[in-house]
N, C-alpha and C positions, 0 to 999 in steps of 0.2 A: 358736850354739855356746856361747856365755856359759850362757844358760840351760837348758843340758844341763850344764853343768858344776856350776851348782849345784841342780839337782835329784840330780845322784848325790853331791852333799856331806850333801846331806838322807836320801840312802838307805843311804848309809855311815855315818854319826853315828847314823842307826836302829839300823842293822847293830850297830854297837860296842857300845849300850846293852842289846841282845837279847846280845850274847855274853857281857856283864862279868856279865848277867844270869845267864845260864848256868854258867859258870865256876865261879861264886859261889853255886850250888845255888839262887838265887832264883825259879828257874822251874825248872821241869817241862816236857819236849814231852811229849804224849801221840801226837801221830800228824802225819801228811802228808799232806793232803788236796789236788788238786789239780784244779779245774775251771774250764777257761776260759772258758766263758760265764758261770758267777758271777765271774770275776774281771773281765774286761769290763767287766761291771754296774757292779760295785762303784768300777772305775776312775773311770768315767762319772760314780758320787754324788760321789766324792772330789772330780773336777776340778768340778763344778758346785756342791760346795758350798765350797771353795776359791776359784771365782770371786767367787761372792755375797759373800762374807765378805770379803775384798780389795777389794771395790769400794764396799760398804760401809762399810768399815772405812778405808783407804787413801783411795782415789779423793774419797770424800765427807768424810768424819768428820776423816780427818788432814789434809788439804788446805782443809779449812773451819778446822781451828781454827788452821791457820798463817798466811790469811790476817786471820783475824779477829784474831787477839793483833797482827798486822801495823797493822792499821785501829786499835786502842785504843792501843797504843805508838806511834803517831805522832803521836797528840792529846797523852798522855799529856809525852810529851819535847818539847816545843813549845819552853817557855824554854830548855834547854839543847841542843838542835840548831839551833834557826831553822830558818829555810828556807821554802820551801813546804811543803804538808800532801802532795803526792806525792814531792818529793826526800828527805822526814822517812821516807815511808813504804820506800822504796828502802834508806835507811838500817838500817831498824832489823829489815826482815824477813829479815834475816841472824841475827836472835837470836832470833828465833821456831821456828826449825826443828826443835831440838833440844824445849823445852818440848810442843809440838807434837807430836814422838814420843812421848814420855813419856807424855802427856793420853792419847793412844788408845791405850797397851801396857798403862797401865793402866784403862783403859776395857773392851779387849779381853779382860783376865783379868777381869772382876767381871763381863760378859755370860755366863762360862760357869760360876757360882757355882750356876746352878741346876740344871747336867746332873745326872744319875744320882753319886749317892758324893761330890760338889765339898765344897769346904771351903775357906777361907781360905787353906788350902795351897796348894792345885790352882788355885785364883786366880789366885797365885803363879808358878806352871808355864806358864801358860797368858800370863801376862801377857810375860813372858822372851820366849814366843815374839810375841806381838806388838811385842816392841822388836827381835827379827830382822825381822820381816816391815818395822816399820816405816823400820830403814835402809834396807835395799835400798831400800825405794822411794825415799829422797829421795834413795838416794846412786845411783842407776841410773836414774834419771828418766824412771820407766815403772813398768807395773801388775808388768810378765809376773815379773821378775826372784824379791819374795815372792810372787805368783804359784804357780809356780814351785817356788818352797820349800816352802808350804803345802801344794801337792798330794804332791809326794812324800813330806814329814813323814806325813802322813796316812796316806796309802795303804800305805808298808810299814810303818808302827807296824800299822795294824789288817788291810787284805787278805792282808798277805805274812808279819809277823811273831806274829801273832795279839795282841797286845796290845788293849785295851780304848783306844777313842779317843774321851778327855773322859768317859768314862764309859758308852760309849757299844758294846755289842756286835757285830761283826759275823762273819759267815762268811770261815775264812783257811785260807790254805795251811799253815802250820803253826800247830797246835793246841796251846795249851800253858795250863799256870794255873802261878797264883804259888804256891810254898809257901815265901816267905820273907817278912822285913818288910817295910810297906808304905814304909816311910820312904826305902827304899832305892828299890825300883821302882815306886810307886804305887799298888800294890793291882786293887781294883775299876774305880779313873779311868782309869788307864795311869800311863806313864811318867812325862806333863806332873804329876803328884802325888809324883815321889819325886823323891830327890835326885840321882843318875844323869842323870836328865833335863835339870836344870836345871845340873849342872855341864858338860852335852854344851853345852846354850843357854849357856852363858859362855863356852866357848873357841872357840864358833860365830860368837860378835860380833865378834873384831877379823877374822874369815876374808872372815864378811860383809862386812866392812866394808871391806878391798882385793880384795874380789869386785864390789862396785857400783864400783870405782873403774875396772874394766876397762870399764864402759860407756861407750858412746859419751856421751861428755861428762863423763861418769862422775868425774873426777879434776878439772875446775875445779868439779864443782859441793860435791866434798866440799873444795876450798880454801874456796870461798864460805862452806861447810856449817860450818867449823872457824875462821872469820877474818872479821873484820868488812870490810863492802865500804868499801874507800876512798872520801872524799866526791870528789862529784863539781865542777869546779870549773866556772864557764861563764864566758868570757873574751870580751865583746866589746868588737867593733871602732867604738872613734868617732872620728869622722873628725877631720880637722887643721881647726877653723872658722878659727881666726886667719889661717891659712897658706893658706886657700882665699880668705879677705878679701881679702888682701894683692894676690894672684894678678890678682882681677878689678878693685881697684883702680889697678895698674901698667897705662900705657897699650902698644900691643902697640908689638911690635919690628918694625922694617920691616927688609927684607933690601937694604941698597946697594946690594951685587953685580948683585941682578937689574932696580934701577932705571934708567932712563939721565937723562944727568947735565941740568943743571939748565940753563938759559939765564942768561947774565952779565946 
C-alpha cells in the first residue's frame, strides 16, 4: 500500500510541474497521442531502468559507503570512544548514514552530466532527486520504496507528460515543446534542469521523509537515523569469592531434632 502511495506522490508532483508549466505558457501541447502498446513498452524501460539504477546506486554504492565511513570511524575515534573496534563501530555508524546519502545524491547528479543537453545545472536536478531516492531507502529499509519513486518520476515526466527525461526523448501521450525559459522548466533535459523541478524535489524531502517513516520499522530506524545510539553498557556478574570461602569453611550444621539422643 505504502508504495502505491508514494508512486502517486511521484505522479502528482509531475502532474503540478506540467500544469504550473502550462499556466505559465511554458509549454505548448501540440496534440494526444495515445498507444498502449508503446506505453507498455515504454512502462517496462522505465521500471528496468529504475531498477538497475537503484540497485546500483542504493543497494551497492550507498550501502558500501555507509558501511565503509562506519569501518574508518571506528579506527579513527579509538582514543575517544574505547571500547572494542565492534562496540566503536556500533557507535558510530549512526553518523554515517546521513554523509552516506549525501556521497551518492551527489554521485548520482555527476553520473548524468553527460546525457544529451546536461550541465552543471542539471547535475544539480538530478542530484535533489538522488537525495529523495536516497532517504526513502535508509528511512524505509528496503529497495522498493525509491524504487518506486524513481519509476513513476520517470514514467509520467517522459511516457505520459511528454517531457524530456535527463535529456533524454521518448514517445508520449501528450506531445508538447517548451516555448518558455529553460530556467524555469529545463529546456531540452527536462524538468530535473529547471527550477520547477527542484523546488517540487525540496518540498518532496520532508513528505519523503514521514513517508519511509510509515514503513515497517520505518520510525525507529529514522530515531536511529536522527540520534546517536546510546552506549551500550555490559554488566557482569561475579560471584561473592569471600562469601563462598566462608561457606565451605563453616563446618556443616547437624539437625538435633532428627538425631536421637546420646548414651550418659
Amino acid at each position: 500500500m505504502l508504495l502505491y502511495i508514494v508512486m502517486l506522490g511521484s505522479a502528482i508532483a509531475m502532474a503540478g510541474i506540467f500544469l504550473v508549466g502550462l499556466l505559465l505558457g511554458e509549454i505548448a501541447v501540440d496534440r494526444i497521442v495515445f498507444d498502449g502498446s508503446s506505453l507498455w513498452t515504454l512502462a517496462q524501460y522505465d521500471l528496468g531502468i529504475a531498477l538497475f539504477e537503484e540497485i546500483v546506486s542504493r543497494s551497492l554504492q550507498q550501502n558500501g559507503v555507509y558501511i565503509l565511513l562506519g569501518l574508518i570511524s571506528a579506527l579513527v575515534v579509538t582514543n575517544s570512544l574505547g571500547g572494542t573496534y565492534t562496540s566503536r563501530i556500533d557507535k558510530v555508524l549512526v553518523w554515517c548514514k546521513w554523509p552516506a546519502i549525501l556521497a551518492i545524491a551527489a554521485l548520482f547528479g555527476w553520473v548524468h552530466i553527460r546525457n544529451p543537453g546536461a550541465s552543471p545545472v542539471t547535475a544539480f536536478g538530478n542530484a535533489l532527486g538522488g537525495l529523495m531516492y536516497g532517504i526513502a531507502f535508509f528511512g524505509g529499509r528496503n529497495i522498493w520504496l525509491p524504487l518506486g519513486m524513481h519509476f513513476a518520476w520517470n514514467f509520467f515526466q517522459g511516457p505520459i507528460f511528454g517531457f524530456s527525461v535527463s535529456g533524454l526523448v521518448r514517445p508520449s501521450v501528450i506531445v508538447q515543446q517548451g516555448v518558455g525559459s529553460d530556467l524555469l522548466m529545463g529546456g531540452a533535459y527536462g524538468p530535473e534542469g529547471g527550477w520547477w523541478a527542484w523546488r517540487s524535489a525540496l518540498w518532496s524531502l520532508p513528505w519523503c521523509s514521514s513517508t519511509s517513516m510509515c514503513a515497517p520499522g520505518g520510525v525507529a530506524t529514522w530515531r536511529a537515523l536522527n540520534s546517536p545510539s546510546p552506549s551500550t553498557t555490559i554488566h557482569r556478574v561475579r560471584p561473592n569469592l569471600s562469601s563462598a570461602a566462608n561457606q565451605r569453611l563453616q563446618p556443616p550444621r547437624h539437625k538435633a531434632l532428627n538425631q536421637p539422643n546420646a548414651p550418659p
